[in-house]
C-alpha positions in Angstrom: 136.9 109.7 82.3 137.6 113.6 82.4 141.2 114.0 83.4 141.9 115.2 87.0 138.5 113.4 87.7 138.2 110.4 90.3 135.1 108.7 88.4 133.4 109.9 85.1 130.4 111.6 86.2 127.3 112.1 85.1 126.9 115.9 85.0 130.2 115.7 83.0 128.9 113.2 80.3 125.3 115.6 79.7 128.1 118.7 79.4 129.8 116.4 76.3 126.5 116.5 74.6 124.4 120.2 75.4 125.6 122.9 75.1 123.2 124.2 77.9 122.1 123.1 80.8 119.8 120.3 81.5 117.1 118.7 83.6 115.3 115.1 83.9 111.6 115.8 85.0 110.1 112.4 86.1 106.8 111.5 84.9 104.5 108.3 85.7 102.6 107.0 83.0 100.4 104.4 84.2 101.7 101.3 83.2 102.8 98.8 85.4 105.1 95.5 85.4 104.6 91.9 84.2 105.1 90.4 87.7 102.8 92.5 89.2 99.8 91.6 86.7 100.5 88.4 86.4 101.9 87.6 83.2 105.2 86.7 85.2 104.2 87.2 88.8 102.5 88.8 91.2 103.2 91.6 94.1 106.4 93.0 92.2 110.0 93.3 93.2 110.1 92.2 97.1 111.8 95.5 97.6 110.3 97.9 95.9 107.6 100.2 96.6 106.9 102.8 93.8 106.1 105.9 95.9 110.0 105.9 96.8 110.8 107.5 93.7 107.5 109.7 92.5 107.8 113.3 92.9 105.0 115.1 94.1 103.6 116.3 90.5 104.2 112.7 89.2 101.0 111.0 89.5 98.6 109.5 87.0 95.9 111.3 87.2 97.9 113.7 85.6 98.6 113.8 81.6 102.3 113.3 80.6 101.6 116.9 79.5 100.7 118.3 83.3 103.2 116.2 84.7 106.0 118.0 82.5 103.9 121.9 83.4 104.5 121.3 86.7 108.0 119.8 86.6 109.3 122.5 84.4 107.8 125.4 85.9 109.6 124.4 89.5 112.9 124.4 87.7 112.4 127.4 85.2 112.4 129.9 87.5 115.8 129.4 88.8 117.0 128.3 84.9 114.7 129.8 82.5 117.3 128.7 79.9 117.1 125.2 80.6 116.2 122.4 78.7 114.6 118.9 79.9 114.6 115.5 79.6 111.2 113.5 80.0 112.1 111.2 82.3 109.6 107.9 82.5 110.6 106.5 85.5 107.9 104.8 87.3 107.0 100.9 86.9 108.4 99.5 83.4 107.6 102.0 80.7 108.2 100.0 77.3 105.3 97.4 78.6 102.1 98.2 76.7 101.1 98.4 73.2 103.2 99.7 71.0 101.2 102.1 69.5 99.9 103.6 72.8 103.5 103.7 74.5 104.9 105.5 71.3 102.0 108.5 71.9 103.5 108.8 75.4 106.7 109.9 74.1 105.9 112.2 71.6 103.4 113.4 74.3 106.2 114.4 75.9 108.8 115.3 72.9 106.1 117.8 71.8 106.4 119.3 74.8 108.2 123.1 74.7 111.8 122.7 75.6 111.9 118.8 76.0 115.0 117.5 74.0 115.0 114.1 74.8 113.6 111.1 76.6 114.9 108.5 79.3 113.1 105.1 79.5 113.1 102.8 83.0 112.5 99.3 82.2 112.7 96.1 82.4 115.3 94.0 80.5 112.2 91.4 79.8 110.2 93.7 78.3 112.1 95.8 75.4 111.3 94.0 71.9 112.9 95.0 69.3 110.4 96.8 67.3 110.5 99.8 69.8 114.5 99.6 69.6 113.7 100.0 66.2 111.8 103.3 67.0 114.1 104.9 69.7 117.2 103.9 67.1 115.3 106.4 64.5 114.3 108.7 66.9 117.7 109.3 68.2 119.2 110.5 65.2 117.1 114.1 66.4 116.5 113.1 70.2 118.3 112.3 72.8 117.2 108.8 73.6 118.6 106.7 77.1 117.3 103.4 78.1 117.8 102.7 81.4 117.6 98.6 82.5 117.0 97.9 86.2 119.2 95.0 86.6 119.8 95.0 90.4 121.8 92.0 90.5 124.2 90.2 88.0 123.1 86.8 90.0 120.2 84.5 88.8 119.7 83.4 92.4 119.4 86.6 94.0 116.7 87.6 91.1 114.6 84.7 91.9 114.6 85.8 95.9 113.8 89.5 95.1 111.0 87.9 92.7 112.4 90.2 89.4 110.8 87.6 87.1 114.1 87.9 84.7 117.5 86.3 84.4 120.9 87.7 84.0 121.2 86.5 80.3 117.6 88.4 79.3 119.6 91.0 80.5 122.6 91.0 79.0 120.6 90.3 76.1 118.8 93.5 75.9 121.5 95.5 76.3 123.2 94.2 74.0 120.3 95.0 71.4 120.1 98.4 73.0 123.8 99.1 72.4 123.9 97.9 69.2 121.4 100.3 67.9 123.5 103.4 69.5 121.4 103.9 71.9 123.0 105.2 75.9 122.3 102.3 77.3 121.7 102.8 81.5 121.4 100.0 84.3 120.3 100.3 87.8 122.5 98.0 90.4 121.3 97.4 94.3 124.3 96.8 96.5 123.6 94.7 99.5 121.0 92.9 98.6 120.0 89.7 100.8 122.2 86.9 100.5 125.0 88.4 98.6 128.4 88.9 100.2 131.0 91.0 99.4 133.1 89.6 97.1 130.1 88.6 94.7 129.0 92.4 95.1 132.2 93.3 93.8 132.1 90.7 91.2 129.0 92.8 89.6 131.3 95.4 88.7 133.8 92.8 87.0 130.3 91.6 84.8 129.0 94.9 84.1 132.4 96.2 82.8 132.3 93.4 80.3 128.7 95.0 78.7 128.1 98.2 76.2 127.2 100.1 79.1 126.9 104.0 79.0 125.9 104.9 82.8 125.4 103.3 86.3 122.9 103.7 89.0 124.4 102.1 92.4 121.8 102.0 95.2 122.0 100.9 98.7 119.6 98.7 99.7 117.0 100.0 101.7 114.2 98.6 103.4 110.7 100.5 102.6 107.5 100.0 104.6 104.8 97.8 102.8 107.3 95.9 100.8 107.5 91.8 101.4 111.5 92.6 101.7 110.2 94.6 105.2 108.0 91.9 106.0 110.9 89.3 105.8 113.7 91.4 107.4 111.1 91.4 110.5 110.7 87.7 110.4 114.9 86.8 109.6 116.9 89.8 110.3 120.2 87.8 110.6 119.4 87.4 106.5 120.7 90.9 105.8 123.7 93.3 106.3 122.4 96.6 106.5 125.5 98.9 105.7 126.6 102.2 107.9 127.2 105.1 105.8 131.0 104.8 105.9 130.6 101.1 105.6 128.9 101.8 101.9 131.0 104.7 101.3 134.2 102.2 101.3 132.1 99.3 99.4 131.1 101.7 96.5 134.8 102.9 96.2 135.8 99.2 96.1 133.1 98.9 93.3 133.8 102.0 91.0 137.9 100.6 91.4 136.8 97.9 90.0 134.5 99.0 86.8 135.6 100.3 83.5 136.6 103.8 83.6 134.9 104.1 80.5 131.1 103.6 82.3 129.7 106.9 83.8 128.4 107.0 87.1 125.4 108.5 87.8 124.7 108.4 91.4 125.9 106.1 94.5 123.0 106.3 96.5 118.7 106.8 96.0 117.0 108.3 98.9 113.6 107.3 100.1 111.1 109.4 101.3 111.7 109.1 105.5 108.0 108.3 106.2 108.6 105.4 103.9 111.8 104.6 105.1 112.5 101.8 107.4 116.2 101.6 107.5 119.4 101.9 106.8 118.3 106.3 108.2 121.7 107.9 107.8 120.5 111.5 107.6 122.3 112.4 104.3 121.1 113.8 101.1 122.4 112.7 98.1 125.0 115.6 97.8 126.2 115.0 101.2 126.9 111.4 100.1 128.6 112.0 97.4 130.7 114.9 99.0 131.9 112.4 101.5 133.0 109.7 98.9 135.0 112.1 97.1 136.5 113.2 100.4 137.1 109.4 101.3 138.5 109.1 97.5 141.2 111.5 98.2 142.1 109.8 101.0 142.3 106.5 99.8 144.4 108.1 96.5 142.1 105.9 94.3 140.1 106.4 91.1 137.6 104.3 88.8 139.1 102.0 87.2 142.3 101.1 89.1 141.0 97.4 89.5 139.7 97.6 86.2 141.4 94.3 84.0 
């Protein structure tokens, strides 16, 4: 953690490795998810509907190659110096042929400017034969994988229908670690059936892994989703937090984590025609301005928990 810092942050860590600045420019490249055709399920996470985190130029229709034109050239005009990550973010993009899903990369790592990749996935679906190819690769790229975990608890994977234990997880980032790769997981905080102290207690496991960054999200409830559909049928089910209610429950999280863990964002933020709730009219910088305020206040810093 960078001294006089109250959590290590992410804009921080990418400073420790460019020397320029850089962007992450999200690209969807048609794949999709093995509980969604069939091989482990159907319908996908209960929560999650993919058009909650798709830019506007991120379609597939489009080439990894137009997706990363139109990305970059909304960014270069402001930067024309910077450089860019290709960022395969939608659905779980290590699940597909080899072959195929390696010429997606290097799609993208021939693009101009491009310096490195980040892959979303799925702990389930990472074999080591394409560790084997981001290990190599990352001796000239940089090369994060990024695990959407969600939950540390086998129970609360089987109700949000993630088709994956805790163990596969730990698994594959252990694998991923071992290689030297930065190894990123996503985390949900509030998710149905969880109280507090067990959503605390994902901070204690986490710390305990080879983990380079952290995505917390709050949970939020998106139209079309079967989580929607069954917060209409048993609301009592869930705690939907306030803003200042979260704010407090993420610093009680971060208190708790290794310091050593960067922390890449506290919050996501769903499109509002999407969004059902919790609607706290904040953008992600807002957020985070007020948990650094309420940081201060509190006289705390990642890590103080930390055993």
């Amino acid at each position: 953690m960078e001294k006089n810092k109250p959590y290590r942050d992410f804009g921080n860590f990418l400073k420790e490795i460019f020397p320029y600045k850089v962007q992450k420019i999200s690209i969807n490249a048609g794949f999709t998810c093995p509980n969604r055709d069939g091989k482990k399920g159907f319908g996908g996470c209960t929560y999650c509907n993919n058009q909650t985190f798709s830019p506007e130029y991120c379609h597939t229709e489009k080439s990894v190659k137009e997706q990363l034109e139109e990305g970059i050239r909304f960014f270069s005009r402001k930067y024309p110096e910077m450089k860019y990550l290709a960022y395969f973010q939608a659905y779980t993009n290590t699940y597909d042929e080899i072959d195929r899903l390696i010429s997606k990369y290097e799609e993208a790592l021939s693009f101009p400017d491009v310096v490195g990749l980040i892959i979303g996935t799925r702990p389930d679906c990472m074999p080591d034969q394409l560790l084997d190819y981001f290990s190599t690769l990352s001796k000239n790229k940089f090369v994060m994988i990024e695990y959407g975990l969600e939950s540390t608890l086998d129970r609360t994977l089987l109700r949000i229908n993630r088709g994956h234990t805790h163990a596969e997880s730990e698994d594959a980032i252990q694998r991923t670690a071992k290689r030297g790769l930065y190894t990123g997981v996503h985390l949900i905080l509030g998710l149905p059936g969880e109280n507090k102290e067990e959503i605390l207690h994902h901070a204690d496991v986490l710390s305990a892994l080879p983990i380079t960054t952290l995505k917390l999200h709050q949970l939020q409830l998106i139209r079309n989703t079967r989580m929607a559909r069954e917060f209409e049928e048993n609301p009592e089910q869930f705690h939907l937090y306030t803003a200042d209610e979260y704010i407090d429950l993420v610093i009680d999280f971060i208190e708790r984590l290794n310091p050593n863990i960067v922390v890449e964002r506290f919050v996501s933020q769903s499109p509002k025609e999407l969004l059902i709730a919790p609607d706290w009219g904040l953008k992600n910088f807002e957020f985070t301005a007020k948990v650094n305020k309420r940081i201060a206040e509190r006289n705390t810093y990642q890590g103080r928990l930390f055993i």
